[in-house]
N, C-alpha and C positions, 0 to 999 in steps of 0.2 A: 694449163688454162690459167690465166689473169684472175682475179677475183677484186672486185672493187669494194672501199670499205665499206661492212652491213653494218646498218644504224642498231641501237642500244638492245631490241628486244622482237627478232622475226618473228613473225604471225603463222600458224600452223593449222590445220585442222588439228577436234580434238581426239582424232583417231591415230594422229602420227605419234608415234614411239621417239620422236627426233629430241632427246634432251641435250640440251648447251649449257656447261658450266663456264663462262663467262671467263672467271679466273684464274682458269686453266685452261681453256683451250685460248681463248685470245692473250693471255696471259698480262695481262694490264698493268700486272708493277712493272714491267719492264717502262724503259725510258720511251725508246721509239716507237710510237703510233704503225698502225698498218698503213695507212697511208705513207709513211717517210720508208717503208721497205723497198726492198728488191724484190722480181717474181719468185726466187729463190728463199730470201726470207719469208714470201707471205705461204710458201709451200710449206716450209718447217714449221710454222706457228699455227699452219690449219691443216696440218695434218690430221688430229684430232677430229674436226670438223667435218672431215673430207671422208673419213672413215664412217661416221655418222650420216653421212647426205648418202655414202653407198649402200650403208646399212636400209634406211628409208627407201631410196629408189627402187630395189629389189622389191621390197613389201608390196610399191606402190604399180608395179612394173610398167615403168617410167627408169627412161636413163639421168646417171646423176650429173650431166650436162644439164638435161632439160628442167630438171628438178632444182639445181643450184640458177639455173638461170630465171626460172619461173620464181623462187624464195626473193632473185636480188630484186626484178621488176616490182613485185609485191610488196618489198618491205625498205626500196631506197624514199621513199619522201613517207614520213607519216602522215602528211594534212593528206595529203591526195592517195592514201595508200589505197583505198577499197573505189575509186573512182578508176584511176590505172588498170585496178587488178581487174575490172569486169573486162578491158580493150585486153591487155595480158591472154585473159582467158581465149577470148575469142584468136586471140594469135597462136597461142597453146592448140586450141582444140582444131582449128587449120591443118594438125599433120600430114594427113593422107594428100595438103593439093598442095604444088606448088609452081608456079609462084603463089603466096599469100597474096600480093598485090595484084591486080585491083581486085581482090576477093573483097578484102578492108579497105578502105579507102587511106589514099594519103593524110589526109585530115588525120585519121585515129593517129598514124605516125608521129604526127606533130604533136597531137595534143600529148602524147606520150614523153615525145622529148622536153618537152617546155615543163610538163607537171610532175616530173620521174627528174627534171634537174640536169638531163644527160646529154653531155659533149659530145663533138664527134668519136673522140677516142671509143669513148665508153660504148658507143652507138656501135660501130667498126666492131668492137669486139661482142656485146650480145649478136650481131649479126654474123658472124665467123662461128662462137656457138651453136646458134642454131640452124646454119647453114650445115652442120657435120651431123643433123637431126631432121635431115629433108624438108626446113623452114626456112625458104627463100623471102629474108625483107626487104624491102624495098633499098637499094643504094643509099646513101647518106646527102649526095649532094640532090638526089630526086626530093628529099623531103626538104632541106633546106630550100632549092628550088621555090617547091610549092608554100613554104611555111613563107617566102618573100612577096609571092604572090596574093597572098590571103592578107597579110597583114600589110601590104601596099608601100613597101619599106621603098621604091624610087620615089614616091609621093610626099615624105615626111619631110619638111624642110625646116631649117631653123630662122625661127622670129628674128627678125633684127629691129632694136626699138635706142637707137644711137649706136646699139652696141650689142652683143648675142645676150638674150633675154630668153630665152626659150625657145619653145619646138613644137610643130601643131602642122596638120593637115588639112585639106578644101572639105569643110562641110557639108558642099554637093556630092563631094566626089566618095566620101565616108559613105554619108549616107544613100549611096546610091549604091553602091558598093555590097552593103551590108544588108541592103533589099533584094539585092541580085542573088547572096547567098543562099537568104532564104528561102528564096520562089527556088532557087534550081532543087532546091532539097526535099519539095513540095511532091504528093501522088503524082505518077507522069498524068492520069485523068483528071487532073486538077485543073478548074478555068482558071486562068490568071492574069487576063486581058482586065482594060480599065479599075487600076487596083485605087486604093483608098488606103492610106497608109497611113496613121495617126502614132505621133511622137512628141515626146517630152524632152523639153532639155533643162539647161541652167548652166551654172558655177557656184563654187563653192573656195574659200582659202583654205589651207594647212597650216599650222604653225610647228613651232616647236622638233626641227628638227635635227634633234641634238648633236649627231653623229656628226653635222656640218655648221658647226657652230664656230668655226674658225672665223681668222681676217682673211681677206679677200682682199684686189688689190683695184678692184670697180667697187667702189661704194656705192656706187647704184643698183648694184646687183645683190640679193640677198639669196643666201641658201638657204638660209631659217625658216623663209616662208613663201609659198607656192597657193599660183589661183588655178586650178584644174576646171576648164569647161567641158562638159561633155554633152551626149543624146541618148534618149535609148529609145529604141523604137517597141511600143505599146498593143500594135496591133497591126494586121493586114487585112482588108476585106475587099473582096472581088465585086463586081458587077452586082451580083444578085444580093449585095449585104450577107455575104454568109463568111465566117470570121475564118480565115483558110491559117492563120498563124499569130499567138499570144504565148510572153516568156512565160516558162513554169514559174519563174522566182522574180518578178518585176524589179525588187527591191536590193536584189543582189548583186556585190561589184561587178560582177559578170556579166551583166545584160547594161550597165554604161560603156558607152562607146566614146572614149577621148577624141576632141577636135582640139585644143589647146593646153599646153602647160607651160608656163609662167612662173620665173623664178623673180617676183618683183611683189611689194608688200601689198594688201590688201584693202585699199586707199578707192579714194574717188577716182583718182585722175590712172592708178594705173587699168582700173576697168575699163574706163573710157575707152582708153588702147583696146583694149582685147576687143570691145564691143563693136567698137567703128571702124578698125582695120580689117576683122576676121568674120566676127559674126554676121552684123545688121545688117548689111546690104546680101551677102549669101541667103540669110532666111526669108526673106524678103521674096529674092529670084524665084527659090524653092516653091515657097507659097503661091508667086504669080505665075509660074510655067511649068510645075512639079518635076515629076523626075524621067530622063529618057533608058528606060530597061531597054534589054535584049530580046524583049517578047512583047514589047509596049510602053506604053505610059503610065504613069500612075499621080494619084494627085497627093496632096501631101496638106496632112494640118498638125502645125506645130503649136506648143499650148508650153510657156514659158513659165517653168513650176518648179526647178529643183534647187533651192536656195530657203537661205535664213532670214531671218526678220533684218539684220545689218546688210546682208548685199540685196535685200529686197528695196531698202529704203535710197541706197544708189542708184540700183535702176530705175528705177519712180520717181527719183529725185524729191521725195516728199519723206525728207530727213526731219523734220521736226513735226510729220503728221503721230497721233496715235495709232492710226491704222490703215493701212496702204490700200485697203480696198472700199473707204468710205471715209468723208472730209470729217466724220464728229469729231465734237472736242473732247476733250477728259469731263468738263461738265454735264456733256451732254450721254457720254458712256453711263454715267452712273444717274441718268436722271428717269425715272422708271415708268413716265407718262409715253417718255423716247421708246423706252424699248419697247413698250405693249405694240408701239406703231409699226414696228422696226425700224432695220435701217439698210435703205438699198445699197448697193453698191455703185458709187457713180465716181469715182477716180481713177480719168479715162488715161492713159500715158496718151493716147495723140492730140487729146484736149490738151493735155499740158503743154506738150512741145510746142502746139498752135501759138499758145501765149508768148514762149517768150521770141517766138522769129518775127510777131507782129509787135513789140515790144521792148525797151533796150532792157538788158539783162539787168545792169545794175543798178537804173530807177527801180527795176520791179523787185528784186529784193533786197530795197531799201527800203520797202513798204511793210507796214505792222504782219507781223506773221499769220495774223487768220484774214487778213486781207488777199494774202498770195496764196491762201490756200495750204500752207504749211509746208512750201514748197522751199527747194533750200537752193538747187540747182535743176538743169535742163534734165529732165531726163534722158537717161543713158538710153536704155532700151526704148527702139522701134516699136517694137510689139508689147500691147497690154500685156503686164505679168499676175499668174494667180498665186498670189501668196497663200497657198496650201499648208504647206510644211507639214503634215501628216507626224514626224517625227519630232519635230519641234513642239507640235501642238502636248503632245507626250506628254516631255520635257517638263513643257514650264506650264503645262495644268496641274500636275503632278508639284510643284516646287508652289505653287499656288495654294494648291489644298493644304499642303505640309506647313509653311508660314500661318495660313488659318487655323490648323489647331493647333498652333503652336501658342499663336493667341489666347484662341479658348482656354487651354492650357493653365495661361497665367494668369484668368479669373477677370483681375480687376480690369486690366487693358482695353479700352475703346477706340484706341487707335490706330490705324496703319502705319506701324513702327519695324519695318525688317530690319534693320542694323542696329537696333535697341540691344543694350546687353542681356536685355532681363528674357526677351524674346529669342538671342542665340543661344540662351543656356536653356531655353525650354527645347529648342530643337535638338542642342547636344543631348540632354536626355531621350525626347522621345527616339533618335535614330539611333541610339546605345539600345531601346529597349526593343526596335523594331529586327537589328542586329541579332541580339540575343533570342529573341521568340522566333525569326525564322531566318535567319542567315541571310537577310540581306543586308548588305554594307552599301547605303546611302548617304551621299554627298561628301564622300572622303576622298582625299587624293589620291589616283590613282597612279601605279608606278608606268603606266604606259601614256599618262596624261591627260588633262583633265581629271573627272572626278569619278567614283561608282555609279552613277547616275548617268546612266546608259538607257539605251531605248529597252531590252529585253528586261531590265528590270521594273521600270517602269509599269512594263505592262504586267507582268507578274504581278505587282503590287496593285495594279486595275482590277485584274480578273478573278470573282469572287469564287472560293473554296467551300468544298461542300464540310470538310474538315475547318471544326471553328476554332483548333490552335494553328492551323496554317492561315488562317482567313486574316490581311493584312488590316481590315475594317475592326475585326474583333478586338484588334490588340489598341487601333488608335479611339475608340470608345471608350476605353479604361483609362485615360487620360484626361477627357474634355467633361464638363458638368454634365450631370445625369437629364437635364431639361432640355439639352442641344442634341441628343441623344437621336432623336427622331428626325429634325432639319437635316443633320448632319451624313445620317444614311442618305435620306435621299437624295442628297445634293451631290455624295460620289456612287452611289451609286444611278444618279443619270447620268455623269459624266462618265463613266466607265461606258455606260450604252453608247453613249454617241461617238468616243473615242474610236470605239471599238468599228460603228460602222462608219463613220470620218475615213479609217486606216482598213477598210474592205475592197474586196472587187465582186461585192452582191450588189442586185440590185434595192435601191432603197428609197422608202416610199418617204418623198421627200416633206411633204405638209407633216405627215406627222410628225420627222423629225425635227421641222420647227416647233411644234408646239411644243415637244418636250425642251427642245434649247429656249423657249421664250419663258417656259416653266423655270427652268433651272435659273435661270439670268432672275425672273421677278425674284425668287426665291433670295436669293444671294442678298438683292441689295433692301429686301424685303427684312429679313431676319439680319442680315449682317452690315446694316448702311455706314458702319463706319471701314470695313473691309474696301480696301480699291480693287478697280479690277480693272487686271493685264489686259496690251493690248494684244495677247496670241490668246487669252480668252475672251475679251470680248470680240475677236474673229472666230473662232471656232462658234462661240455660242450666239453671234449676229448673221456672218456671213455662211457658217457649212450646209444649211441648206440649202442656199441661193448656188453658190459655186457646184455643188454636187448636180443639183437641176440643169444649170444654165452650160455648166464646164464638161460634163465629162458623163451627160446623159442617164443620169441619173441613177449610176453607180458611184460608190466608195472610190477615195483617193490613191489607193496601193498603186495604181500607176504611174501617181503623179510625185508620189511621194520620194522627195530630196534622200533618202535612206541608201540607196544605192551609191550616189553621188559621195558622201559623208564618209564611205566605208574606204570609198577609194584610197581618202588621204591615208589609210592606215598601210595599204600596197604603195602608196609614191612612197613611203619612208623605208617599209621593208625593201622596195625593187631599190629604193638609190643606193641600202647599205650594203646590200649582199649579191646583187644582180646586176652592178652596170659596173663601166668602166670610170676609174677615179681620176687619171691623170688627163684629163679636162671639162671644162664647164658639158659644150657640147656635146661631144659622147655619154655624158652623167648622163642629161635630161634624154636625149636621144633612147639610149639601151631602155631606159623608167618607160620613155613613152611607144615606145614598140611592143614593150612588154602589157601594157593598157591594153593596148589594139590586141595583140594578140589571144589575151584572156578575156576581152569583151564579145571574139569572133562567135556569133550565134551556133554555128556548128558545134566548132568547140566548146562553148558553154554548154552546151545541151550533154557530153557525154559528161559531166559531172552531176547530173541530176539522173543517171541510172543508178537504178539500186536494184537489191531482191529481185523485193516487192512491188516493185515501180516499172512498167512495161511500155511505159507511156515514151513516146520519142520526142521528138522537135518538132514533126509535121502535124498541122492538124488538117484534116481532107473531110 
């Protein structure tokens, strides 16, 4: 028997007798790895091993075929190890039938091969194992097959934009696709006539992608930096409004579904591209004729939400507004008679476009800038976008507060001074001391890019502790004067409430939470009128009850929220260094983006959210 290499430390129950000394039975000072052996060498070097897996099997009576085969499933990939092991098990405990297939569905197959890392070879030889254990799995090429199928691999075509730019699929054809999936996976007693299917999309860029940081011989082409557009679908609801299918993990790379990737810089004019060739006129379609399923029609509303305040301000084309979703100005954000009023939302994108087709482009801005409305260019995007940002809002309410006592901090200070030295050195203190008192490391550089100031820490540092030396409040209290002491609570902890239900999928009762955001906003410029305020805070705190009501029916943004979209870039870097093919453009972006589709596939994703304790499936009936 073959033995493929096991990774650093196999997982056992704590009942198995099974001890591995490492540096002697793999014998490690040796020069050549298990991998560069013969079947012959990897015999002599686990012999050791071999004697141990027979010793165990006996115990477990279980043959040590089945036992060494079940160790490799279980312990080849550590991210996916206990996700695998649960489909593993189920293939395991299959003995008494077989064929296994279609007892398990092809799907588990695939997700198996894709998460477990495994070639055909490797595939060929667990199946030859436990074929000699009355465990018939499915053929190699049935699963490739269906794994082509699922992920729509004759449909992916590469972008031509002068020249190969990328790789992307019909948006119709995705999302029609990925609805199909789900209904078929649905109780057979399930209606699922006239469906209502409600999804989110956007874009986001990547940078920084070190691995490909060479010269290249198209200097229009960049490998350093990539615009990934995607969708995830939010919801499905039948005839009677009764909700037949919502992802367990909204937020997760796994529930974005890739329609474009883009190897071209992060600019106006290369969105434009992506926007007018691919997207606007397909959502458009979608919108006005929905989608034709296998058992019906279904309608379809898309709500344009997974982006940053920089690609927000391209699509709106209102690059020089403060805020994309209402025309004020900087004086009128911080003018406190404004806010009691508040401030509607009225910056329509088809208002805008209107302007400038009845209008020449370049009279109009040539015009003083709060004449044009603060508009810089046409906007890109067809469809009004909700500049949500759920995790942005995190972000930089959090970098807001933190600049604020930093302020306080330094006593005499009455101004809005962020690049001041006397103000970075209050900061390098308080995050040395916030550091020390509970281990978070804020706004350092991180070795994977960017900074520690991530969204999970963030919210850690939001959510109040009932322990008052974990409590991130308690420790920035002992910083700022003893008379700000009481403003200062309240002011993060409202912002932590609303954060909290801003980034929910409860329902939420929206008057009130304006009146606590109109509290918090008087408050601020109340007590702190020399303090500016941001324009992702004063949307969080003007616009999140309007958007909540008007957008998305008056629950929390977790659906809406860009976080899923954001995580991707961290898989485009891992799939291009370690999962695609190198010797060409093509193939690179191709293997990245098949690999997207395939770990967005809703089936698929669904067997990574089994656990224990977790019973819960994909279908909801």
């Amino acid at each position: 028997m073959c033995f493929c290499p096991l990774p650093k430390k196999p997982r056992l129950s704590a009942s198995s007798s099974l001890t591995i000394n490492f540096e002697e039975d793999f014998n490690l000072s040796k020069k050549k790895s298990l991998a560069d052996l013969t079947t012959k060498g990897l015999r002599n070097r686990l012999s050791s091993l071999k004697s141990h897996l027979e010793s165990v099997a006996e115990n477990e009576h279980v043959s040590p075929k089945t036992l060494a085969t079940y160790l490799l499933l279980l312990c080849c990939n550590e991210e996916q190890d206990m996700n695998s092991a649960n489909v593993c098990k189920e293939i395991l405990e299959k003995g008494n039938s077989s064929p296994i297939y279609p007892q398990l569905s092809l799907d588990k197959f695939v997700f198996l091969l894709d998460s477990l890392e495994v070639g055909k070879t490797k595939y060929l030889e667990l199946r030859r194992t436990l074929l000699s254990e009355d465990l018939k799995l499915p053929g190699y090429n049935s699963v490739a097959k269906h794994r082509a199928q699922i992920n729509l691999l004759d449909e992916v075509r590469i972008i031509h934009r002068e020249f190969p730019c990328g790789v992307g699929i019909s948006y119709t054809r995705l999302l029609t696709h990925t609805v199909e999936r789900i209904v078929s996976n649905l109780s057979p007693d399930t209606l699922v006539y006239s469906l209502k299917v409600r999804v989110s999309d956007g874009l986001d860029g990547s940078r920084c992608h070190r691995v490909y940081q060479q010269a290249i011989s198209n200097p229009d082409l960049s490998t350093k930096t990539f615009i990934l557009f995607g969708f995830k679908v939010n919801s499905i609801i039948n005839a009677n409004d009764h909700i037949l299918w919502k992802p367990h993990h909204p937020n997760s790379p796994f529930c974005t579904r890739p329609v474009a990737l883009l190897a071209l810089p992060e600019n106006e004019e290369s969105v434009k591209f992506l926007m007018d060739s691919l997207i606007n006129n397909e959502t458009s379609t979608i919108e006005e004729s929905g989608l034709c399923l296998h058992n019906g029609n279904a309608e379809v509303k898309i709500i344009r939400s997974h982006f940053d305040t920089k690609m927000a301000k391209m699509l709106s084309g209102a690059g020089a507004a403060n805020c994309q979703m209402c025309t004020a100005t900087f004086q009128q954000i911080h003018d406190i008679s404004i806010v009691q009023n508040g401030f509607p939302i009225n910056r329509i994108i088809r208002d805008a476009r209107d302007v400038f087709d009845v209008v020449d482009e370049e009279e109009f801005l040539s015009l003083p800038t709060n004449q044009r409305f603060n508009l810089t260019h046409k906007p890109i995007s067809e469809k009004d976008i909700i500049s949500a940002s759920p995790l942005h809002a995190y972000l930089r309410t959090f970098s807001w507060f933190l600049l604020l006592i930093c302020h306080l901090q330094c006593g005499a200070i009455q101004k809005w001074s962020p690049t001041s030295p006397i103000i970075l050195g209050a900061k390098k203190f308080i995050t040395s001391l916030i550091e020390e008192k509970l281990s978070i490391s804020i706004d350092t550089p991180s070795v994977q890019g960017g900074t520690t100031t991530i969204g999970n820490v963030v919210r850690r540092c939001f959510t109040r502790s009932d322990d008052t030396v974990q409590d991130f409040l308690y420790w920035i209290l002992t910083v700022v004067p003893q008379e700000t002491h009481q403003v200062v609570t309240t002011i993060f902890n409202n912002l932590s409430a609303i954060l909290r239900l801003y980034d929910s999928n409860r329902k939420v009762d929206a008057e009130g939470l304006d009146n606590v955001c109109r509290e918090t906003y008087e408050s601020i410029l109340t007590n702190f009128s020399w303090a500016h305020v941001t324009p992702t805070l004063h949307k969080l705190l003007a616009h999140a009850p309007q958007i909540i009501a008007d957008d998305n029916d008056g629950f929390g943004l977790e659906d809406l929220s860009e976080e899923g979209l954001e995580s991707c870039n961290k898989l485009v870097r891992r799939y291009r260094e370690r999962f695609s093919r190198k010797f060409s453009f093509e193939d690179n972006v191709k293997d990245v983006f098949i690999r997207l589709i395939s770990q967005s596939d809703p089936i698929l994703a669904s067997f990574r959210n089994i656990t224990e304790n977790d019973s819960s499936q994909i279908y909801l009936s």
